[in-house]
C-alpha positions in Angstrom: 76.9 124.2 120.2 73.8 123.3 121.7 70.7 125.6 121.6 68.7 126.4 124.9 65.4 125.6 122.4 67.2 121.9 122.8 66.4 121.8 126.8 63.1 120.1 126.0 61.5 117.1 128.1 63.0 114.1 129.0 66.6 116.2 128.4 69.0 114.4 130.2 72.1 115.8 132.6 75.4 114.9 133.2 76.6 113.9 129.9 75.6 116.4 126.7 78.2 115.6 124.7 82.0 114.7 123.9 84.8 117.1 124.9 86.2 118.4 121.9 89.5 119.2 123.4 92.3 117.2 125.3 93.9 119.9 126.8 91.4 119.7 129.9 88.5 120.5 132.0 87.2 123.5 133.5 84.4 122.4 136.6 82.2 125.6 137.5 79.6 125.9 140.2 77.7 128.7 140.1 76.5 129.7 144.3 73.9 132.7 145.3 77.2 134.1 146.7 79.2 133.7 143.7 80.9 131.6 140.9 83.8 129.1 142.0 85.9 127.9 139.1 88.7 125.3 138.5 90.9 124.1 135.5 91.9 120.8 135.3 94.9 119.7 132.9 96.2 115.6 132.1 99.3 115.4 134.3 102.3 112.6 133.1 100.2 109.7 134.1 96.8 111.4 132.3 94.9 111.6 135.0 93.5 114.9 135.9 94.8 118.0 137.6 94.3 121.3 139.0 96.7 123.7 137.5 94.4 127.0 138.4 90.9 127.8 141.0 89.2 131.0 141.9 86.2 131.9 143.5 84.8 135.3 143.0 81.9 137.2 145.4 79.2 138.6 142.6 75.6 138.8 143.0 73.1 137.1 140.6 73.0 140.3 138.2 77.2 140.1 138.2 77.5 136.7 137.1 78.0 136.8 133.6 80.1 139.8 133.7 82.2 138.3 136.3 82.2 134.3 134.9 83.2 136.3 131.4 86.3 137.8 132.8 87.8 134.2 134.8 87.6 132.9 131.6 89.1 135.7 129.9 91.9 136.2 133.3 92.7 132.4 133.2 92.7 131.8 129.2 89.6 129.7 129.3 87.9 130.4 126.5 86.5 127.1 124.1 87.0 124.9 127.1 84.9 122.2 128.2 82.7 122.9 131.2 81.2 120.1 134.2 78.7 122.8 135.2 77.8 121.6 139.1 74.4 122.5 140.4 74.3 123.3 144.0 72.3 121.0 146.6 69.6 123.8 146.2 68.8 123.2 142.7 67.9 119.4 142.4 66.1 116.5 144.1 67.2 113.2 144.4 65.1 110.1 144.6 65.6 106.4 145.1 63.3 104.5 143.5 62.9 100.2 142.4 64.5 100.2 139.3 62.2 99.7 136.8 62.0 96.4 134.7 62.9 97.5 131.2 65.6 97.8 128.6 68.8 100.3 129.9 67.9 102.7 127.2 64.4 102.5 128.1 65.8 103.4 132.1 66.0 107.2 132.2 62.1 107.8 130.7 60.7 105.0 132.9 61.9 106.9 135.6 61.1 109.7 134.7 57.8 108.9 135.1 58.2 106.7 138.0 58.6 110.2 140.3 56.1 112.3 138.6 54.1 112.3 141.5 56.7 112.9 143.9 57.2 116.4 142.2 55.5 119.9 143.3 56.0 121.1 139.9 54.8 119.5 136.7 56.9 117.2 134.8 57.1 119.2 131.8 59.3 121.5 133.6 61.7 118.9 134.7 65.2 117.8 133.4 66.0 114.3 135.0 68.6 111.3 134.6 69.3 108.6 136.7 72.4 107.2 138.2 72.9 103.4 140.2 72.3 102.6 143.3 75.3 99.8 144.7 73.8 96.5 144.3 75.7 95.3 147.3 74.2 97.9 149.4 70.5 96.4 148.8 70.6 93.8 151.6 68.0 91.8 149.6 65.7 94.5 148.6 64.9 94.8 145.2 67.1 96.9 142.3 66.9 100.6 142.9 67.9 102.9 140.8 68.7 107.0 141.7 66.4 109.7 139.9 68.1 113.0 139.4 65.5 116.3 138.9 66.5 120.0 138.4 63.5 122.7 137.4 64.5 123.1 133.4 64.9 126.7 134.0 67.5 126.1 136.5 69.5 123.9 134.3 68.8 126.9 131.2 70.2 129.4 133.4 73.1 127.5 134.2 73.2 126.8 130.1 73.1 130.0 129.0 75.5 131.4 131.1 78.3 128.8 130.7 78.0 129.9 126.7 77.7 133.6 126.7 80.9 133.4 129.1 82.5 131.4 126.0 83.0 128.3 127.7 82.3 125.2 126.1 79.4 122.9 128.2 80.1 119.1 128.3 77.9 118.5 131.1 76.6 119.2 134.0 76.5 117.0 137.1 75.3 117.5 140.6 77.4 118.4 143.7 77.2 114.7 145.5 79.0 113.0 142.7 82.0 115.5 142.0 82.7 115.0 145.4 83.2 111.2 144.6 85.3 112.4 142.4 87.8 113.5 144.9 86.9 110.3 147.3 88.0 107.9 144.4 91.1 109.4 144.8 91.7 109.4 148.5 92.8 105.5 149.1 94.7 102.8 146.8 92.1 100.3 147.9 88.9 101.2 146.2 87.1 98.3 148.3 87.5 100.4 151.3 85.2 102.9 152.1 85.8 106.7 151.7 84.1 109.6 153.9 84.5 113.5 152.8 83.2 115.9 154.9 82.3 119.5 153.3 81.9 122.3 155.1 81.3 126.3 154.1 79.1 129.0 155.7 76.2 127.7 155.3 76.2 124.4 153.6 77.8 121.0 155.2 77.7 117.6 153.3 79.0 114.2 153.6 79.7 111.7 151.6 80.2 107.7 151.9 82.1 106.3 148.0 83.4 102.9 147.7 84.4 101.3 144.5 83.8 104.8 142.7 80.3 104.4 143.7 78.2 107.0 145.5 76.2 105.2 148.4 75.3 108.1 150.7 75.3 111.7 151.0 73.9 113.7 153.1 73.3 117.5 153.3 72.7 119.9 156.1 72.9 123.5 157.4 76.1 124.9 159.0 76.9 128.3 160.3 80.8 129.3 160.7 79.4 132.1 162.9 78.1 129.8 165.4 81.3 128.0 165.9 83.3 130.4 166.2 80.8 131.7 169.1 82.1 129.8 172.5 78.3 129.7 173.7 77.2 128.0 170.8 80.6 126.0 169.8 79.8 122.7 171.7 76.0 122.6 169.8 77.9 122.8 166.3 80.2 120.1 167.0 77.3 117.9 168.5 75.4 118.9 165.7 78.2 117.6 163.2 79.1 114.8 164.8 75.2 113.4 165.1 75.1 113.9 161.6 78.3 111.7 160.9 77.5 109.5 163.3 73.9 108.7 162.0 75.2 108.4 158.2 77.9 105.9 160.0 74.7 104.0 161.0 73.0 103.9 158.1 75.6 103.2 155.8 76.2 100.1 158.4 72.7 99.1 159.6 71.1 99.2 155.7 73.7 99.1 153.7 75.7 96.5 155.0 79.0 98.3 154.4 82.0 98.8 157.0 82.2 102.2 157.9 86.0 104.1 157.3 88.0 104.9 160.2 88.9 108.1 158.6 86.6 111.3 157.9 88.3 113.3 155.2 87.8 116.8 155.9 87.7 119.7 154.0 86.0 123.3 155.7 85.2 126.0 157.1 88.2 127.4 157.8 92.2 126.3 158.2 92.4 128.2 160.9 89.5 126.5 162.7 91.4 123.7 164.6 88.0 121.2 163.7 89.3 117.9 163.3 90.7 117.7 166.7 87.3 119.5 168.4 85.2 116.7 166.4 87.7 113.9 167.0 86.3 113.8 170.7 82.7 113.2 169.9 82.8 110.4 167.2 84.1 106.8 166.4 86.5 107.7 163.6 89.3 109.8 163.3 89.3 113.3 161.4 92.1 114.3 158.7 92.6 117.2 156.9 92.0 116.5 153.3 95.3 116.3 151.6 94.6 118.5 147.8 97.5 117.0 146.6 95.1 114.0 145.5 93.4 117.0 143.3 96.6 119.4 142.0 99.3 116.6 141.9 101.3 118.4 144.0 101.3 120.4 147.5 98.5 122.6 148.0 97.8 124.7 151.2 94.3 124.9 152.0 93.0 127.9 152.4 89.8 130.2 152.0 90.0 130.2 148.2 90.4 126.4 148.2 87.6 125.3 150.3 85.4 127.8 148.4 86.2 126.3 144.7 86.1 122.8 146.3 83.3 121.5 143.9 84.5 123.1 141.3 87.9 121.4 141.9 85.8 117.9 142.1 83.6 119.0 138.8 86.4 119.5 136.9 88.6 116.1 137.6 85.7 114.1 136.7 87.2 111.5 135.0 84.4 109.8 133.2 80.3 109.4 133.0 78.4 108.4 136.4 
């Protein structure tokens, strides 16, 4: 078991070490409104599945209490944990890969963005994940710097242990949604679009090849589109935001946009894909979870609230 006097500079994220148990994975994300949790189990073929999800409301002072009984409700205790931090607790910055050995990458890095901080480097965790090299369009090798304050990351540490779950990592909200996009098509040279939304919080995200090439994060209010007098500036809203990833994922990246937007969010009983499928080039499904529980799943408030949970927890291997 690791040791919170172990979270010292240059302490990396994403992997900590090996699961120590086959029988699955649990994927937690831990929100200002409350904890979201999912089990994963290897269905017939091994590949990951939801067999349980919950989210429960709790404020900050409830969380242990309230992460301790899940575990305890859904028999969770020794399992291995993908802890996801939220969009609000880490920065990520592109920067030229730097021109030394691949176990020399993460601390020249590291360094690379100290300057780009507004805290001091000591009380950073980083790693780095890769940037497409067909996406470079002749530019030179960039790489993706991760950062998370380190008391962010202990206070996600501490709580996934005193709950007696078992941490294996901890990864950041844009890549367990690749997770689920790597799942969404047969072709994995076609491009995948997922499109997130929940009170507050919207993202997107552009995967090819199992490969995260853009995502993008912005504000979203259910309340204002469910308001008539506001409804048509949400749905401009979100469809400028698709349509300007669209662009850049075309214009710089020199990828072919999908014709599909998977959707999950805000609501089922928001009739969304067909209000948005009216302001942008691409159609807009409804995201089908049976890629995620390998079977039919409604989607419904308790689904779209563990969502990246769900993706955190059928992560299938290392970024």
């Amino acid at each position: 078991m690791i040791k919170l006097s172990q979270l010292r500079k240059g302490f990396r994220l994403f992997s900590f070490f090996k699961s120590k148990s086959k029988a699955g994975c649990v994927g937690l994300e831990v929100r200002v409104d409350g904890i979201a949790i999912a089990l994963a189990k290897p269905g017939d073929d091994g590949l990951l599945c939801i067999s349980e999800c919950k989210f429960q409301a709790c404020s900050a002072a409830e969380r242990l209490p309230v992460l301790t009984q899940l575990v305890s409700d859904l028999h969770l205790k020794g399992m291995p944990c993908n802890l996801v931090l939220t969009s609000k607790q880490y920065q990520t910055y592109p920067i030229e890969k730097p021109n030394v050995e691949d176990a020399e990458l993460a601390d020249a890095a590291r360094w690379r963005i100290k300057d780009m901080l507004d805290f001091d480097l000591d009380d950073a965790v980083t790693d780095v994940y890769d940037f497409p090299s067909d996406a470079l369009r002749g530019r030179p090798e960039q790489l993706n710097v991760v950062v998370s304050r380190s008391a962010v990351v202990k206070e996600g540490l501490q709580l996934v242990l005193e709950s007696g779950l078992e941490l294996e990592s901890i990864d950041i909200v844009d890549l367990s949604l690749r997770n689920v996009a790597a799942r969404l098509s047969s072709d994995e040279h076609k491009a995948q679009a997922i499109l997130y939304l929940r009170n507050g919080a919207g993202m997107m995200v552009l995967v090819k090849n199992g490969d995260l090439y853009l995502s993008r994060h912005f504000d979203f209010s259910l309340q204002s589109l469910n308001e008539p007098s506001q409804q048509d500036s949400v749905i401009q809203h979100l469809a400028l935001e698709i349509q300007r990833s669209f662009d850049y994922f075309e214009s710089q990246m020199g990828q072919v946009p999908p014709r599909t937007i998977t959707l999950i969010g805000p609501d089922s009983n928001v009739p969304l894909a067909n209000m948005l499928g009216g302001s942008i080039a691409a159609d807009v499904a409804w995201l089908d979870l049976k890629s995620c529980f390998g079977r039919e799943q409604a989607i419904e408030s308790n689904e779209i609230n563990c969502f990246v949970a769900i993706a955190g927890a059928i992560r299938e291997e290392s970024p």
